[in-house]
N, C-alpha and C positions, 0 to 999 in steps of 0.2 A: 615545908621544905627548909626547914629554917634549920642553920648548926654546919650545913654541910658544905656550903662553899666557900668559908674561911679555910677551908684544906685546899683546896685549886680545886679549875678542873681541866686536866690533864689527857688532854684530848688532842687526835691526831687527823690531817688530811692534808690534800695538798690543793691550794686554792687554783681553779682550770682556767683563769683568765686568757692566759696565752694561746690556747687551744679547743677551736673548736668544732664541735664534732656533732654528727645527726648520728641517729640510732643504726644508719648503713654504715658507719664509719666505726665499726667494734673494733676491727684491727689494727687503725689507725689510734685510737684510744688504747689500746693494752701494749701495742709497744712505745709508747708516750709513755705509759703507768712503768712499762720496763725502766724504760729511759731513768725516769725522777725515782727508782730505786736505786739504777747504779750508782746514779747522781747521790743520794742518801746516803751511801756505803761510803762513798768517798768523803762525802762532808764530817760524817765519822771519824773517818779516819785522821782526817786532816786539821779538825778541829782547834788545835792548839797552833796551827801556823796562820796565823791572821794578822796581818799591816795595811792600816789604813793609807790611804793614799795620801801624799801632806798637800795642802795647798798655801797659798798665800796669805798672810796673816792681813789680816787691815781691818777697820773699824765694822761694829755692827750696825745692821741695818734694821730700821724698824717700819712697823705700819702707819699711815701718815696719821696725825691726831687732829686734824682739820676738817674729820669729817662730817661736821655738823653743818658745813658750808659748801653742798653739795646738793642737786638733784635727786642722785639716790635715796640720801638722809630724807629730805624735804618730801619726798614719796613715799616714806614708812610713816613718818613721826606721828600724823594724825592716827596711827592705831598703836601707838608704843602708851601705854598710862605713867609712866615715868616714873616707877614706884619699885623699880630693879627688874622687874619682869620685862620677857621678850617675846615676840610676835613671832607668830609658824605658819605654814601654808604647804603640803603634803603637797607631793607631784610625782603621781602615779603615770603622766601619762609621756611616752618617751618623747615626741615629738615636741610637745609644749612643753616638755622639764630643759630641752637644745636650747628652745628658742627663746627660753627667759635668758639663758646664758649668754646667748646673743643681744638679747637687749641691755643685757646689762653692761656684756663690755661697750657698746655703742653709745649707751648715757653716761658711762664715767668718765669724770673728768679729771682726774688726780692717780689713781691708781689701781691697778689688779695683780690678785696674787692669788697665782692658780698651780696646787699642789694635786697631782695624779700618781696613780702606781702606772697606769697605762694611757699613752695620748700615742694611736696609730696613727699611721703610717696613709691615713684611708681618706676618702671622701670626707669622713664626717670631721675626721682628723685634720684638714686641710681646712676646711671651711670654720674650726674655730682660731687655728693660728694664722688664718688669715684677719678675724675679728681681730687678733691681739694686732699682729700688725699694724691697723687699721686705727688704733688708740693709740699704738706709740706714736706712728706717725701725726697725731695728733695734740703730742705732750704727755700723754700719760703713761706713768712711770709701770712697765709689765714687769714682774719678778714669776719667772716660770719655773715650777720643782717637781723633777720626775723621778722615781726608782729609775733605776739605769735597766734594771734585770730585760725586759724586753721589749728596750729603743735601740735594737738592732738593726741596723742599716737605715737609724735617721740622723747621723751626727750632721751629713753634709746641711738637708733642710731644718734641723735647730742652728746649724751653724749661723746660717746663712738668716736665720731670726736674730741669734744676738749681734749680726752687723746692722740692725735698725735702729737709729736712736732709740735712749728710753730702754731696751729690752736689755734683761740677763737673765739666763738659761743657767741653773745648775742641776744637778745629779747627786740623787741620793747612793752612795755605797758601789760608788762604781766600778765600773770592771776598766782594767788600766789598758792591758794590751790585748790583740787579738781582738779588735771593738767588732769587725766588720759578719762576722759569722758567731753561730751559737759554740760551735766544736771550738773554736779558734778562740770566743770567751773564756771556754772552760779550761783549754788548755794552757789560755793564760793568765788563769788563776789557779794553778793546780794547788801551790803553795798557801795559797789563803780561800779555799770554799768554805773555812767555816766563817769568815767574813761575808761574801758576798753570800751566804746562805741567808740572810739578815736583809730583809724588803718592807719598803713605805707602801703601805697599801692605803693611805689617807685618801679623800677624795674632799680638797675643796677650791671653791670659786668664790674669790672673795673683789665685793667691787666698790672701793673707794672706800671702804671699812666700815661700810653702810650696809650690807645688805651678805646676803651669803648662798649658795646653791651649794649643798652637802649630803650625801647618802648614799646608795649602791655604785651608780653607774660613773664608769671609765668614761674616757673619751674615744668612740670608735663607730664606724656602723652598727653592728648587732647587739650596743648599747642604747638604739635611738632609730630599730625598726628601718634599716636600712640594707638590711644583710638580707640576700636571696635564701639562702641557708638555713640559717637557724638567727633568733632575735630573744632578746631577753628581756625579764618581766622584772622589773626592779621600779624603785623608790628612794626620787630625792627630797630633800625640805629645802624651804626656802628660809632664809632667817633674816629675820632685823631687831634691832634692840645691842641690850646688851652683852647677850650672848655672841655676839659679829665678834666684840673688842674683845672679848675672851678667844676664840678661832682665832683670829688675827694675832693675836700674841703666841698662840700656839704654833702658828707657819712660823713667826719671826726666830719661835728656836729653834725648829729645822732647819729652816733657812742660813743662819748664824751657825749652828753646829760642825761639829768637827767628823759629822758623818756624811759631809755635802762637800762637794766640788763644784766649782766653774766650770761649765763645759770648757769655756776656753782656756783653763788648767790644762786640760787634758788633751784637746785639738791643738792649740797653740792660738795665734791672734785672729779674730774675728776676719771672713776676705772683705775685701774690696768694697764697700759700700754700691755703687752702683751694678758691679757684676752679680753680688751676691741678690738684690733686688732684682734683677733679673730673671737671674737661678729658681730664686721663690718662686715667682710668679710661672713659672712654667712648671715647676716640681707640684705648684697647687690647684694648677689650670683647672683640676677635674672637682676642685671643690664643691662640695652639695648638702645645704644642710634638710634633713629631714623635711619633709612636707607636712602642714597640718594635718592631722589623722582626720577621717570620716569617724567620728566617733560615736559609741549607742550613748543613749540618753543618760545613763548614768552617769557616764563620764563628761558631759557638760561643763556640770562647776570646775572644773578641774581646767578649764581650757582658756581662762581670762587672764591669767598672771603676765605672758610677755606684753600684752599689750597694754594693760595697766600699769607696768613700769616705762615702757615709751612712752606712754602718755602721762608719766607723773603723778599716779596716784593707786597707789596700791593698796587694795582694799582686801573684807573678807579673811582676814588674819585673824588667829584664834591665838591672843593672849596668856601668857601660861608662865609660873616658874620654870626652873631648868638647871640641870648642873650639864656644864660640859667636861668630858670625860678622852681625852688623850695622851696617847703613850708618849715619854720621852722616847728621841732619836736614838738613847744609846739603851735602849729595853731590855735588848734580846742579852747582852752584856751584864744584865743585873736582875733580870725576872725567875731565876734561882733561888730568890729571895724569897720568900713570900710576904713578906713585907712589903716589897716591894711595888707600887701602884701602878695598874695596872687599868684597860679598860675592860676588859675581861674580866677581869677580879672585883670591880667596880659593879657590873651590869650582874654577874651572878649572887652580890652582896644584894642586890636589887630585888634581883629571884628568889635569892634564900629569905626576903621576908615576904613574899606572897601569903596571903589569907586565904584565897578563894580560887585564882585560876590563872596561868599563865600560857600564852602563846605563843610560838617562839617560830616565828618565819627565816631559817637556814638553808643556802641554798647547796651548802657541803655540811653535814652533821657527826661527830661522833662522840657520843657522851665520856666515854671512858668508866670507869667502875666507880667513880667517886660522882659521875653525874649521874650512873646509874642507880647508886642511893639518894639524891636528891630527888631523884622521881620518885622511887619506892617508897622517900618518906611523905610526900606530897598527899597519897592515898588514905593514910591513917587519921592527917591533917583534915580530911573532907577535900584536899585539891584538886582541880583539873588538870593535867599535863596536854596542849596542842601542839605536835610537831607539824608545822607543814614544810616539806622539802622535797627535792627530786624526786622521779622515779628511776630507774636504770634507763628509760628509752628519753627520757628529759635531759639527763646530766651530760655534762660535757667533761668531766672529770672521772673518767672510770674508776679510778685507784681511789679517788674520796668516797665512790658508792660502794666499793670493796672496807674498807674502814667502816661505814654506814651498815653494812649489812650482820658486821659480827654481832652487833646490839639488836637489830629489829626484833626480831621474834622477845626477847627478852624486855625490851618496851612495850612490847602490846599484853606480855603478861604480868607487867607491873602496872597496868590501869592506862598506858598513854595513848592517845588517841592519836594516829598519825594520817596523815593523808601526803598523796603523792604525785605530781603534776601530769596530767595525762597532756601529751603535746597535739596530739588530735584533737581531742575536745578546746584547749586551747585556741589552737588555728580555727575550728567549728565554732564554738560560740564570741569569740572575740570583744571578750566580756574585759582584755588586759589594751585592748586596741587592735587595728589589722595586721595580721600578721603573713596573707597573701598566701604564698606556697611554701612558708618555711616554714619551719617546727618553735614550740616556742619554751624555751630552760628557764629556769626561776635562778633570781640571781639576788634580787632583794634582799636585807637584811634587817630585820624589825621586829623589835618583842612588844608584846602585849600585857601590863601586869594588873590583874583584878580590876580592869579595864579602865582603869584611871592614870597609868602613869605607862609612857611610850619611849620602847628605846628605838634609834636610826641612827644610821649610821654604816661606816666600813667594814664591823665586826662580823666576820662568821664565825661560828662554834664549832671551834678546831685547834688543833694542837698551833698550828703554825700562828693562829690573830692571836692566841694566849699567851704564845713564847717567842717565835719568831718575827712574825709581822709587827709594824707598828698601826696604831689605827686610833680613829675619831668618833666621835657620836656626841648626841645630844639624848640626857634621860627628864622628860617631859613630863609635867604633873599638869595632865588635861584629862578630865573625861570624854568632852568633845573630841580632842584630837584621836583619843581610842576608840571611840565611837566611828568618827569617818577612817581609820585602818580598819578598825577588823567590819566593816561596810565592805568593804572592797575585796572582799576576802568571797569568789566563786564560789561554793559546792562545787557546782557542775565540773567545772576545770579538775576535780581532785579525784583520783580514783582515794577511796574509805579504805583503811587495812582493817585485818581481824584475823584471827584465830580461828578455823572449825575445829570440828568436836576431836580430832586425831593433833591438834596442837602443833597445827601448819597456820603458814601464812595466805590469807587470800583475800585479791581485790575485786570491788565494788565498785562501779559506778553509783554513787546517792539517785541520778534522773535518768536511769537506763530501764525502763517499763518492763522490760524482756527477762530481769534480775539476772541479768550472765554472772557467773561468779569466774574469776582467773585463779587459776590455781597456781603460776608460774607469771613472773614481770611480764605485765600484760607490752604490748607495741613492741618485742623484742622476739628475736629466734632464739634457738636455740645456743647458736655462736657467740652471742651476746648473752647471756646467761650466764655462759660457763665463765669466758676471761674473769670476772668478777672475784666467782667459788674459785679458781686458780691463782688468783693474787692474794686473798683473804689472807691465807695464812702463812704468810711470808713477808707481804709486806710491814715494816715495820712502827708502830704506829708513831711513835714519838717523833719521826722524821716524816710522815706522809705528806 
C-alpha cells in the first residue's frame, strides 16, 4: 500500500452526529441528506465571505505543570516506566467509559479541560456538567471547549456554568447571531458559511494533566446506552504518561486560538451568581449518568477502571510508545496544502507502510479514487484490506451511506473484505453491551496496522476529518493493545459482503446455519434503499 497516500486522500461524507435516526426514519434521514446539500451549495458559494468573530485579546492560558502533585499522577505512576513511554487502557464499554469520567472529575484536584464537538442538552449531558460543577465549586480550575455548530438552545445552561467560580466556557467557530434556532443560525451567517462550515470534532477529558479519556464518544445519551432509540458502539482510551502533556498542550492551542470565543463574548456578562445556581440546578434536575451494564463475560476486564481511579490506583495499563497526532485550529484554512500536517495525512502515512494487513473500523467511509488505489495496490503487496462500517439499516447518516455505496462493489472486487453492522444481531447477541430495545450504529473509530501498531481516536475516513474537521488521536506501537481491539471485534454482529457469480453485492451472516444469502441491504424496505441510489449521484462528494 505503500506510495499512495503522500497524494491525500480526498474523500467525502458528512459526519451524522446531530442526527439520529432507526431504520423507520428513511424520510426523516433523506430530507436531513437534502438539507446538508442545500447547505453544501451554499457553503460553495459563499466561500470567500468568511470573518471571524474578534474577541478579547488578553494573556494565554496554559495546562497546570504541577501535576506530579496530584492523586491522579500518584494513581498512574506505578505503571508509567519513565523511559518517554505512556500507559493505555481501551474502553469499549459505554457505561464504564461515563463513569471513569466521572471519577475523574470527582478526584481532581487542580484542573479539567474538557474539549467536545457535542455536549447535549440531555440526561447524560447534565449529569457530567453537573460533575464539572461540582469541582469548581470545589477549586478546581474547569476550562470547557465546544464546536458551537450544535449547542443550540444551551447558551442559557452553559451560561449559567460560567457564573460558577473557577468555570470558562468557550466556543469553537461560532455562529454570532440567530444563536437560538438552526434556520435563524444559518440565516445569520449567510455571509460567512464558509467559516462556520469549519467544526472541532476533538473529543477530550483531560484531568489535572494526569490522566486523559480520548476517542469516539461525544457527550449525550446514545453515546453511553442511554437512548431508547438507537445507542452507539464506540471506543474510548484512557491515557497516562506522557502523552497527557502532549494533549494537554494540544487543548491549550485551541483554547488560546483565534478560532475560540468566550461564551460570554458573545452572551454578554455571566447572571447573577446565585440565580443562575439556581437555574442550573433545575435545568439539570433530570441528570442521570448511565448505569453499570449487566455485562457477558468477555467484557469483564473492561469494567475496573472507574473504580480503580476512586480508589487510587490504577492498574492493568499496557505500556506502549505513541505519537500523538492533531490538527491545528486553523486546518481547514491551510490543508490545501499538502504539506500541510494533517491527522489524516499522518494515520494514512501509517497505512501506506503496512506489510501484511490493515483494519480500519469507520463508522462513515468513502475511499475516493486515490484510496481506491491504495487498496488496489495492497493485493499485489500480499495485503489484507478490513473495512468494517455501517450497513444502510445501522447508519444514521443517509447521505454518508450514499458516498459509501458509489465504492462498494468496486472494493469487494479489489480484494477488500468488508463487513457491515447488522443492528439485530447487535441488540440479539449483545456482545457491544445491552442495548434493550434500541438498534445499535457503530460510531467508533480505530485502525488496526499489521496488528502491532493502533490508531483511536476522533478521525473518520472522510472528506470533512481530512479537510474540514479538526481532530485528535493517538497511533500506538502495541501488539498487546491490537490484540485486545481486533478481540473485541464480533463476527456474529457483521453481516460478510461478497460478490456472486453475476458481479452483485450480497450479504451473509458468518453464524446463520440456514446460509440466507440477501440480495438487497438486508433490515431495510424497499423506501430505504432507494433514498440512498437517489442521492448518489448528486450529492456532491467533496462537500458531503
Amino acid at each position: 500500500m505503500r506510495g499512495v497516500a503522500q497524494a491525500g486522500w480526498r474523500s467525502g461524507l458528512v459526519d451524522g452526529h446531530g442526527i439520529r435516526c432507526g431504520s423507520s426514519a428513511c424520510a426523516g434521514r433523506a430530507s436531513a441528506a437534502l438539507a446538508r446539500l442545500v447547505l453544501a451549495c451554499a457553503l460553495i458559494a459563499s466561500a470567500g465571505c468568511s470573518v471571524l468573530p474578534v474577541r478579547a485579546p488578553g494573556p494565554p492560558e496554559h495546562a497546570i505543570d504541577d501535576y506530579s502533585d496530584t492523586r491522579i499522577y500518584r494513581s498512574t505512576v506505578e505503571s508509567l516506566p519513565g523511559d518517554g513511554r505512556s500507559a493505555f487502557r481501551i474502553m469499549p464499554i459505554a457505561s464504564y467509559a461515563f463513569a471513569t469520567r466521572v471519577a475523574l472529575a470527582r478526584d481532581a484536584q487542580k484542573s479539567l479541560d474538557v474539549q467536545y464537538y457535542l455536549l447535549k442538552d440531555d440526561r447524560t449531558g447534565h449529569a457530567l456538567m453537573r460533575e464539572l460543577r461540582d469541582a469548581a465549586l470545589r477549586g478546581v480550575r474547569v476550562r470547557l471547549l465546544l464546536d458551537d455548530l450544535l449547542s443550540i438552545g444551551e447558551d442559557p445552561i452553559l451560561a449559567d456554568l460560567t457564573a460558577m467560580p473557577h468555570v470558562e466556557v468557550r466556543l469553537f467557530n461560532p455562529f454570532v447571531n440567530g444563536r437560538d434556532g438552526r434556520l435563524s443560525r444559518l440565516f445569520g451567517a449567510l455571509l460567512e458559511l464558509g467559516r462556520v462550515d469549519r467544526r472541532m470534532h476533538n473529543k477530550l477529558f483531560i484531568a489535572d494533566n494526569a490522566a486523559v479519556v480520548m476517542g469516539g464518544r461525544n457527550i449525550g445519551d446514545e453515546y453511553f446506552m442511554r437512548s431508547a432509540q438507537a445507542n452507539f458502539i464506540d471506543m474510548d482510551l484512557f491515557v497516562a504518561g506522557p502523552a497527557v502533556r502532549e494533549l494537554s498542550q494540544k487543548f491549550d492551542e485551541y483554547w488560546n486560538s483565534t478560532q475560540v470565543a468566550p461564551l460570554a463574548r458573545l452572551l454578554g456578562p455571566a447572571p447573577n451568581l446565585e440565580a443562575a445556581s439556581a437555574d442550573f440546578e433545575r435545568r439539570t434536575a433530570d441528570a442521570m449518568s448511565p448505569p453499570p451494564d449487566d455485562l457477558p463475560e468477555n467484557l469483564h476486564v473492561f469494567a475496573d477502571l472507574p473504580t480503580e481511579v476512586a480508589q487510587g490506583r490504577v492498574r492493568h495499563l499496557i505500556v506502549a510508545r505513541c505519537v500523538v497526532l492533531a490538527d491545528q485550529p486553523d486546518k481547514s484554512q491551510s490543508s490545501a496544502d499538502r504539506n500541510f500536517p494533517t491527522v489524516t495525512r499522518s494515520v494514512l502515512a501509517a497505512i501506506d507502510q503496512a506489510r501484511g494487513e490493515v483494519v480500519m473500523v469507520s463508522p462513515y467511509f468513502v475511499p475516493g479514487e486515490l484510496g481506491m488505489e491504495m487498496m488496489r495496490e495492497a493485493k499485489p503487496h500480499g495485503g489484507r484490506v478490513v473495512l468494517i462500517t455501517n450497513s444502510l439499516a445501522s447508519t444514521d447518516a443517509i447521505s454518508a451511506h450514499a458516498g459509501y455505496i458509489r465504492y462498494r462493489k468496486a472494493m469487494l472486487e479489489a480484494g477488500v473484505e468488508i463487513r457491515e453492522l447488522s443492528p439485530s444481531q447487535t441488540r440479539d447477541r449483545q456482545h457491544f453491551g445491552p442495548f434493550g430495545s434500541s438498534s445499535g450504529s457503530l460510531h467508533a473509530k480505530v485502525i488496526v496496522i499489521d496488528r502491532k501498531r493502533v490508531f483511536i481516536g476522533s478521525m473518520n475516513l472522510d472528506f470533512r476529518s481530512g479537510y474540514e474537521n479538526t481532530e485528535v488521536g493517538v497511533l500506538i506501537d502495541s501488539s498487546e493493545l491490537a490484540a485486545q481491539v481486533s478481540g473485541l471485534i464480533d463476527e456474529g454482529s457483521f453481516y460478510d459482503l461478497r460478490l456472486n457469480a453475476d458481479g452483485d453485492v450480497e450479504w451473509v451472516l458468518p453464524n446463520d446455519k440456514s446460509g440466507h444469502v440477501y440480495t438487497a441491504d438486508p433490515e431495510t424496505n424497499w423506501f430505504e434503499r432507494l433514498v440512498p441510489q437517489l442521492l448518489e449521484p448528486v450529492l456532491p462528494e467533496d462537500e458531503l
